[in-house]
C-alpha positions as CSV (number, residue, x, y, z in Angstrom):
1,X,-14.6,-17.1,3.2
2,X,-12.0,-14.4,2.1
3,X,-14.0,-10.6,2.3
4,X,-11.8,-7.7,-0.1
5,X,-9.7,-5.9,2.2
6,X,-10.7,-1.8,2.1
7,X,-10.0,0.4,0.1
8,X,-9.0,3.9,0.9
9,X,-11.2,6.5,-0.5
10,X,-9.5,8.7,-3.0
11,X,-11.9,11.4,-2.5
12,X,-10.8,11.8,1.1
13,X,-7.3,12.9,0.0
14,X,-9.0,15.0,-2.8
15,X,-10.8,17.3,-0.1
16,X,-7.9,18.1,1.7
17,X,-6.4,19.8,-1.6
18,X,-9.5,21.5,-2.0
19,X,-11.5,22.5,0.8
20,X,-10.6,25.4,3.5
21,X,-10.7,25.6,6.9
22,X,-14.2,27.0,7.5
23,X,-13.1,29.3,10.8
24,X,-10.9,30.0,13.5
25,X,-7.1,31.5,13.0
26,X,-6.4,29.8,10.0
27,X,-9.8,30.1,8.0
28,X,-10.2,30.2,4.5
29,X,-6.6,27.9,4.6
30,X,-6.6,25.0,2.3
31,X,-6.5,22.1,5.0
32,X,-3.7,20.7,3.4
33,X,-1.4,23.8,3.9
34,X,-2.4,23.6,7.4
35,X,0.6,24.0,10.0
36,X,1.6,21.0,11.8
37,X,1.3,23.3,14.7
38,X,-2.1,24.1,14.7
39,X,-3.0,20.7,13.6
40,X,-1.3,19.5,16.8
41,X,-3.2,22.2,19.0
42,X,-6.0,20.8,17.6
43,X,-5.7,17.2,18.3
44,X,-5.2,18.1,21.8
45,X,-8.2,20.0,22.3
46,X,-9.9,17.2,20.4
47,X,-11.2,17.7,16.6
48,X,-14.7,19.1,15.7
49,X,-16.9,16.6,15.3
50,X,-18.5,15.5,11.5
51,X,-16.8,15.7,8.2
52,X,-14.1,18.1,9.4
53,X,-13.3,16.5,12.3
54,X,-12.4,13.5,10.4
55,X,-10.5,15.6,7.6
56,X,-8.8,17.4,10.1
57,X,-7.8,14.2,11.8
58,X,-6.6,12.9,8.2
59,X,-4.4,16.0,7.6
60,X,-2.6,15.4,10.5
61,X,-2.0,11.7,10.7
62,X,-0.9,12.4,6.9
63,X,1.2,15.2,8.4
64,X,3.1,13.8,11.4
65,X,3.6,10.3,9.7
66,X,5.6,12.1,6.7
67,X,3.0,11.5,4.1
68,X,2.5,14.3,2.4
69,X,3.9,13.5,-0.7
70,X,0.3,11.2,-1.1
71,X,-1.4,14.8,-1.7
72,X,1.3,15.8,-4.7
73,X,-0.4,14.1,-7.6
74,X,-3.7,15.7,-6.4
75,X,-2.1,18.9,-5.9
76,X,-0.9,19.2,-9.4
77,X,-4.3,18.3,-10.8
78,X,-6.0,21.0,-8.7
79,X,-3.9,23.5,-10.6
């Protein structure tokens, strides 16, 4: 029996270009303009948990792996 492989979500990708970071030094930031940096910093202190936590892990694996250009489309669109 062959199941369908997953699919990512495009509405992951499309809440990174739109929502902000909802506290700390970089609040109000778009999590998708977040520095590497702090996104690092973060990973070692561990990410929130939830929703965020999971975007904020997305960002950065998206980040360090040189993906960025998978938000450009959905950047343009925002505008």
């Amino acid at each position: 029996m062959h199941t369908p492989e997953a699919q990512p979500n495009p509405n992951i990708l499309q809440a990174l270009v739109q929502h902000r970071m909802p506290f700390g030094k970089y609040k109000d930031v778009l999590l998708c303009d977040l520095p590497v940096s702090y996104l690092e910093w973060l990973h070692s202190k561990g990410f929130p948990p939830g929703k965020l936590g999971m975007q904020l892990a997305t960002i950065f694996e998206i980040k360090t792996n040189g993906l960025e250009y998978l938000l450009t489309p959905l950047r343009r669109n925002r505008r």
